[in-house]
N, C-alpha and C positions, 0 to 999 in steps of 0.2 A: 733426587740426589741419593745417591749408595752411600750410606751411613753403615756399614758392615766394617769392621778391623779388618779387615785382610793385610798378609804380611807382606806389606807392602814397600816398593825397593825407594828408597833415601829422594832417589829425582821425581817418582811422581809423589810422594807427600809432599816436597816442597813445590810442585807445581800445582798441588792441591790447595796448599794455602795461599804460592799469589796468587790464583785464582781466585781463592777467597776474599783475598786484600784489596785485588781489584773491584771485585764486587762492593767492596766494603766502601771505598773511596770514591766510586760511584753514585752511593745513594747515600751516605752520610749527611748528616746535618752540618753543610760546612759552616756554616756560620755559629753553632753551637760548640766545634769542635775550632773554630779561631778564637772564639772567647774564653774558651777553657785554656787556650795555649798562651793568651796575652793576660787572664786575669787571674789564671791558677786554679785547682779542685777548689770545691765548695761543697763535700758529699754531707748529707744529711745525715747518715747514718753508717754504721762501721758492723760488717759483717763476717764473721769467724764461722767460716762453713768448707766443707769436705772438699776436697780434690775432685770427686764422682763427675766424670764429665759431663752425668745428666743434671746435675744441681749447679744452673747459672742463674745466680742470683740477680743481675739484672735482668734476665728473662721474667725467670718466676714473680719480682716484683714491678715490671713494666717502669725499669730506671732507664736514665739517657745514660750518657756521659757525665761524669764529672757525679754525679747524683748518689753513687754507695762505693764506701771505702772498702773494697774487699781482701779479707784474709784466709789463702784456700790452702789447705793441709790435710791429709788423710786420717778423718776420725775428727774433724775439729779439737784438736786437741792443742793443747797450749804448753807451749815452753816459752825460752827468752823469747825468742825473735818474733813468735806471734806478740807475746806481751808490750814490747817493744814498739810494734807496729802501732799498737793501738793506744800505748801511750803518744806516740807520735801524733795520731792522730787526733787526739782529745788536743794535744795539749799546742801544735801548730796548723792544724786545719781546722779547729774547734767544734768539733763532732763533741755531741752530748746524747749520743743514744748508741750504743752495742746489741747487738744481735747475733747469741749466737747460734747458728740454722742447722741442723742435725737434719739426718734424713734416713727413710727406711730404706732397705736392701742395703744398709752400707758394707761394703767390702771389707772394711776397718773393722767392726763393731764385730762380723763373722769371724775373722780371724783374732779378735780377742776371742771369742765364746769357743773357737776348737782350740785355742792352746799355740797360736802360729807363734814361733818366737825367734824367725830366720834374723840373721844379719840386724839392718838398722830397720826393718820391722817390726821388732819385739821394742824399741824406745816409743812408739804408737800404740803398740797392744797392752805394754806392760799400763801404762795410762791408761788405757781403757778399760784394763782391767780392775783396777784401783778403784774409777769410777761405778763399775757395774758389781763387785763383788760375787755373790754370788749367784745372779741373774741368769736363766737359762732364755728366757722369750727374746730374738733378737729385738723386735719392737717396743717391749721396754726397757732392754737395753742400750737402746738407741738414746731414748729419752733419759733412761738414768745418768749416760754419758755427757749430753745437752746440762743438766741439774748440776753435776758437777764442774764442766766449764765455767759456768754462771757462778757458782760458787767460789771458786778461786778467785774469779774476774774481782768479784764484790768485795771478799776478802784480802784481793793484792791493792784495790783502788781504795778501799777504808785509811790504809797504811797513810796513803798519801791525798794529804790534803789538799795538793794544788791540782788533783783530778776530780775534786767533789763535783756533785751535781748531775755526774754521767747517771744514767738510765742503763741500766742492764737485765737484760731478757733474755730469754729462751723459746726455741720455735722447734717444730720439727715438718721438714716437708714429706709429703706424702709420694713418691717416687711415683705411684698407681692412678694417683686422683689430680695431683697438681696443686690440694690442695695444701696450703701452710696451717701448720696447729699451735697456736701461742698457749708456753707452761706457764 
Protein backbone atom coordinates (compact mmCIF):
# COMPACT_ATOMS: atom_id res chain seq x y z
CA UNK A 1 0.00 0.00 0.00
CA UNK A 2 1.51 3.77 -1.07
CA UNK A 3 1.60 5.46 2.33
CA UNK A 4 3.26 8.53 0.59
CA UNK A 5 1.05 12.24 1.17
CA UNK A 6 0.88 13.02 -2.31
CA UNK A 7 -1.44 15.97 -2.99
CA UNK A 8 -4.00 14.22 -3.63
CA UNK A 9 -7.40 15.40 -5.42
CA UNK A 10 -10.78 15.14 -2.67
CA UNK A 11 -12.33 11.84 -4.77
CA UNK A 12 -9.52 9.59 -4.50
CA UNK A 13 -8.84 10.27 -0.71
CA UNK A 14 -12.23 9.52 -0.20
CA UNK A 15 -12.22 6.47 -2.20
CA UNK A 16 -9.17 5.77 -0.28
CA UNK A 17 -10.87 5.53 2.88
CA UNK A 18 -14.05 3.57 1.68
CA UNK A 19 -11.84 1.42 0.57
CA UNK A 20 -10.46 1.32 3.79
CA UNK A 21 -13.85 1.04 5.40
CA UNK A 22 -14.65 -1.62 3.44
CA UNK A 23 -11.74 -3.44 4.32
CA UNK A 24 -12.39 -2.72 7.71
CA UNK A 25 -16.03 -4.20 7.89
CA UNK A 26 -14.78 -7.17 6.30
CA UNK A 27 -12.59 -8.41 8.93
CA UNK A 28 -13.75 -6.65 11.94
CA UNK A 29 -14.64 -8.56 14.97
CA UNK A 30 -18.41 -8.34 14.35
CA UNK A 31 -19.50 -9.73 17.20
CA UNK A 32 -16.99 -7.45 19.43
CA UNK A 33 -18.14 -4.51 17.70
CA UNK A 34 -22.31 -5.54 18.19
CA UNK A 35 -21.50 -5.83 21.90
CA UNK A 36 -19.78 -2.52 22.02
CA UNK A 37 -22.91 -1.10 20.23
CA UNK A 38 -25.58 -2.84 22.44
CA UNK A 39 -23.60 -2.68 25.89
CA UNK A 40 -21.65 0.65 25.44
CA UNK A 41 -17.32 1.39 25.82
CA UNK A 42 -15.86 -0.19 28.63
CA UNK A 43 -12.01 1.24 27.96
CA UNK A 44 -9.59 0.33 30.57
CA UNK A 45 -7.60 3.14 30.18
CA UNK A 46 -7.70 6.87 28.86
CA UNK A 47 -5.03 8.04 26.64
CA UNK A 48 -3.82 11.85 25.95
CA UNK A 49 -1.39 11.46 22.95
CA UNK A 50 -0.53 13.59 19.80
CA UNK A 51 -2.19 13.93 16.61
CA UNK A 52 1.26 12.38 14.76
CA UNK A 53 -0.56 10.00 12.51
CA UNK A 54 2.40 7.65 13.34
CA UNK A 55 1.30 7.43 17.03
CA UNK A 56 -1.96 4.85 17.13
CA UNK A 57 -2.34 4.14 20.28
CA UNK A 58 -4.33 1.14 19.73
CA UNK A 59 -1.71 -0.10 17.40
CA UNK A 60 1.28 0.63 19.67
CA UNK A 61 -0.77 -1.09 22.68
CA UNK A 62 -2.38 -4.06 20.69
CA UNK A 63 -6.19 -2.72 22.07
CA UNK A 64 -9.57 -3.83 20.20
CA UNK A 65 -12.36 -1.71 20.29
CA UNK A 66 -13.89 -0.36 23.04
CA UNK A 67 -10.36 -1.17 25.11
CA UNK A 68 -8.62 2.74 25.32
CA UNK A 69 -10.43 6.07 25.72
CA UNK A 70 -8.52 8.11 23.24
CA UNK A 71 -7.57 11.95 23.32
CA UNK A 72 -5.36 12.99 20.15
CA UNK A 73 -4.39 16.73 19.94
CA UNK A 74 -1.05 18.10 18.75
CA UNK A 75 1.76 18.16 21.39
CA UNK A 76 -0.63 16.37 23.88
CA UNK A 77 -1.41 19.18 25.45
CA UNK A 78 -4.26 20.06 27.56
CA UNK A 79 -6.94 22.69 27.68
CA UNK A 80 -10.77 22.51 28.61
CA UNK A 81 -11.89 20.01 26.12
CA UNK A 82 -9.10 17.46 26.57
CA UNK A 83 -9.89 18.00 30.38
CA UNK A 84 -13.25 17.61 29.94
CA UNK A 85 -12.91 14.47 27.95
CA UNK A 86 -11.30 12.74 30.62
CA UNK A 87 -13.23 13.90 33.30
CA UNK A 88 -16.07 12.38 31.24
CA UNK A 89 -14.44 9.61 31.11
CA UNK A 90 -13.36 8.98 34.84
CA UNK A 91 -16.41 9.82 35.94
CA UNK A 92 -19.24 8.06 33.27
CA UNK A 93 -17.30 5.21 31.75
CA UNK A 94 -15.19 4.81 34.94
CA UNK A 95 -11.70 4.68 33.67
CA UNK A 96 -9.17 4.82 36.59
CA UNK A 97 -6.02 5.00 34.73
CA UNK A 98 -4.66 8.09 32.40
CA UNK A 99 -1.92 7.95 30.19
CA UNK A 100 -0.40 10.49 28.93
CA UNK A 101 1.90 9.17 25.59
CA UNK A 102 4.22 11.77 24.21
CA UNK A 103 6.52 10.82 21.48
CA UNK A 104 9.82 11.55 19.70
CA UNK A 105 10.03 13.56 16.40
CA UNK A 106 6.99 15.27 17.43
CA UNK A 107 6.13 18.04 15.15
CA UNK A 108 4.63 20.10 18.01
CA UNK A 109 7.57 19.84 20.49
CA UNK A 110 9.91 21.22 17.11
CA UNK A 111 7.83 23.99 16.59
CA UNK A 112 7.86 25.08 20.17
CA UNK A 113 11.90 24.66 20.39
CA UNK A 114 12.09 27.25 16.92
CA UNK A 115 9.78 29.78 18.15
CA UNK A 116 6.60 28.90 15.49
CA UNK A 117 4.02 31.13 16.86
CA UNK A 118 1.55 31.26 13.37
CA UNK A 119 -2.35 31.65 13.97
CA UNK A 120 -3.93 28.94 16.34
CA UNK A 121 -0.47 27.10 16.52
CA UNK A 122 1.23 29.43 18.86
CA UNK A 123 -2.11 28.20 21.77
CA UNK A 124 -0.07 24.54 21.29
CA UNK A 125 3.56 25.84 21.29
CA UNK A 126 2.83 28.63 23.70
CA UNK A 127 2.05 25.41 26.19
CA UNK A 128 4.75 23.66 25.19
CA UNK A 129 6.62 26.04 25.71
CA UNK A 130 5.72 26.69 29.43
CA UNK A 131 6.28 23.11 29.89
CA UNK A 132 9.93 22.90 28.36
CA UNK A 133 11.28 26.31 29.37
CA UNK A 134 14.47 26.42 28.53
CA UNK A 135 15.22 22.91 26.92
CA UNK A 136 17.03 22.94 23.82
CA UNK A 137 17.21 18.51 23.15
CA UNK A 138 13.92 17.87 21.37
CA UNK A 139 13.94 14.37 23.23
CA UNK A 140 13.78 15.86 26.40
CA UNK A 141 11.70 18.14 25.61
CA UNK A 142 9.42 15.84 24.59
CA UNK A 143 9.50 14.12 27.87
CA UNK A 144 9.51 17.50 29.88
CA UNK A 145 6.32 18.23 27.86
CA UNK A 146 4.79 14.57 28.97
CA UNK A 147 5.96 15.62 33.04
CA UNK A 148 4.09 18.52 32.87
CA UNK A 149 0.72 17.20 31.21
CA UNK A 150 0.85 14.75 34.16
CA UNK A 151 1.31 17.38 36.42
CA UNK A 152 -1.54 19.55 35.71
CA UNK A 153 -3.77 16.25 35.22
CA UNK A 154 -2.66 15.41 39.10
CA UNK A 155 -3.08 18.84 40.17
CA UNK A 156 -6.71 19.61 38.26
CA UNK A 157 -7.95 15.98 39.76
CA UNK A 158 -6.60 16.71 43.49
CA UNK A 159 -9.15 19.66 43.35
CA UNK A 160 -11.77 17.42 42.90
CA UNK A 161 -12.66 14.70 45.05
CA UNK A 162 -15.20 12.79 43.25
CA UNK A 163 -12.12 11.93 40.57
CA UNK A 164 -10.00 10.43 43.35
CA UNK A 165 -8.39 7.25 42.74
CA UNK A 166 -7.54 7.85 39.07
CA UNK A 167 -3.88 6.67 38.21
CA UNK A 168 -1.89 9.01 36.34
CA UNK A 169 1.26 8.43 34.29
CA UNK A 170 3.49 9.46 31.69
CA UNK A 171 4.98 7.50 28.65
CA UNK A 172 6.79 8.47 25.84
CA UNK A 173 6.88 6.31 22.55
CA UNK A 174 9.76 5.93 20.70
CA UNK A 175 8.79 6.89 16.98
CA UNK A 176 12.40 4.70 15.75
CA UNK A 177 11.96 1.53 17.98
CA UNK A 178 8.23 1.17 18.60
CA UNK A 179 9.23 0.92 21.89
CA UNK A 180 6.94 2.86 24.93
CA UNK A 181 9.25 4.47 27.95
CA UNK A 182 7.15 4.77 31.18
CA UNK A 183 8.36 8.33 33.51
Amino acid sequence: MNHQNTEAAPDNVRTRMRTGNQHFIETADKALIADQAENGQHPYAIVVCCSDSRVIPEEIFDAAIGDLFVIRVAGNVLDNHQLGSIEYAVEHLHCSHVVVLGHTGCGAVSAALTGCTERFIRYITDDIQKAIGTERDPDKACRLNVEHAVARLKGDFRLHPEIGGVVIEGAVYDIRSGEVKWL
